[in-house]
N, C-alpha and C positions, 0 to 999 in steps of 0.2 A: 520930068513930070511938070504937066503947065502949072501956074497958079491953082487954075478952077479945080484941077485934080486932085492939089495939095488942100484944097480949102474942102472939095468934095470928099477927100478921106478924110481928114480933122473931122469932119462933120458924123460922116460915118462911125468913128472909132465912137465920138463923146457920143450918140445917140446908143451903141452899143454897150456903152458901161454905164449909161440913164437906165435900160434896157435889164442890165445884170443887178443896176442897185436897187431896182424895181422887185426885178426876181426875187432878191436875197429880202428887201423888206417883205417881201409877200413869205414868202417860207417860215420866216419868222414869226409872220401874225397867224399862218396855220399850226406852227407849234403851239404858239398860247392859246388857238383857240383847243385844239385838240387837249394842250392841258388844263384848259377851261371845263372841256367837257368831260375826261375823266375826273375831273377833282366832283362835278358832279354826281356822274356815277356810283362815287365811291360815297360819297352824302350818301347819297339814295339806297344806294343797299346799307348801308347803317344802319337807315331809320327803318328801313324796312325789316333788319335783321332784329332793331330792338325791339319793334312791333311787336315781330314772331316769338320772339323770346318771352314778350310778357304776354304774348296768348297762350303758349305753354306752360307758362306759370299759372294762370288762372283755368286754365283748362287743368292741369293739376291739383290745384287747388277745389276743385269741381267734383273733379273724381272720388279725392280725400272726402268730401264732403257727401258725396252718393254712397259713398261703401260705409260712413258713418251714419247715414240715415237708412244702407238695407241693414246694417247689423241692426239698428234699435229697432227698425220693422220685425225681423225675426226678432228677436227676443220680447216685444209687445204681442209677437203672434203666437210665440210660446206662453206668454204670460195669462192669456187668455184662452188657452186648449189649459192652463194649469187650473183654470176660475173655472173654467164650464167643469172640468172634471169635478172639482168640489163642489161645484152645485149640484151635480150628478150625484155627486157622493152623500151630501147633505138630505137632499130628496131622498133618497134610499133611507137613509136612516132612519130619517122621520116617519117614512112610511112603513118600517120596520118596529118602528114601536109605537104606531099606532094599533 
């Protein structure tokens, strides 16, 4: 092998292992980003899960609060078919001994 040969693969080899340390740094910074971007992810559906959670709590709480104001609806509605009847019932009387 000449010189130029031996200088020409010297040159070859360390260009191919700049080459490979290149590669192996690059694979590295797509792991981090990749676990960059699920550590995201995983944030985001958090916040998004506790969102959900506390719109179901207050949508719950909503509910509670509809079914507490139809029960006192009917029982107000009842309370008032019990008033008309005794006015009914009063009118009658009155007009029975007059």
């Amino acid at each position: 092998m000449t010189p130029e040969q031996e200088q020409w693969l010297i040159r070859a080899v360390q260009e191919l292992q700049a080459a490979q340390q290149n590669q192996q740094v690059l694979i590295q910074e797509l792991r981090e980003g990749q676990a960059m971007l699920a550590q995201f992810f995983r944030e985001a559906l958090d916040r998004f899960d506790e969102r959900t959670r506390a719109i179901e709590r207050r949508t719950e709480a909503l509910e509670r609060r509809t079914e507490a104001l139809e029960r006192r609806t009917d029982e107000m509605a009842k309370e008032m078919r019990e008033m008309r009847q005794e006015i009914r019932d009063l009118r009658r009387d009155f007009l029975e001994r007059r």
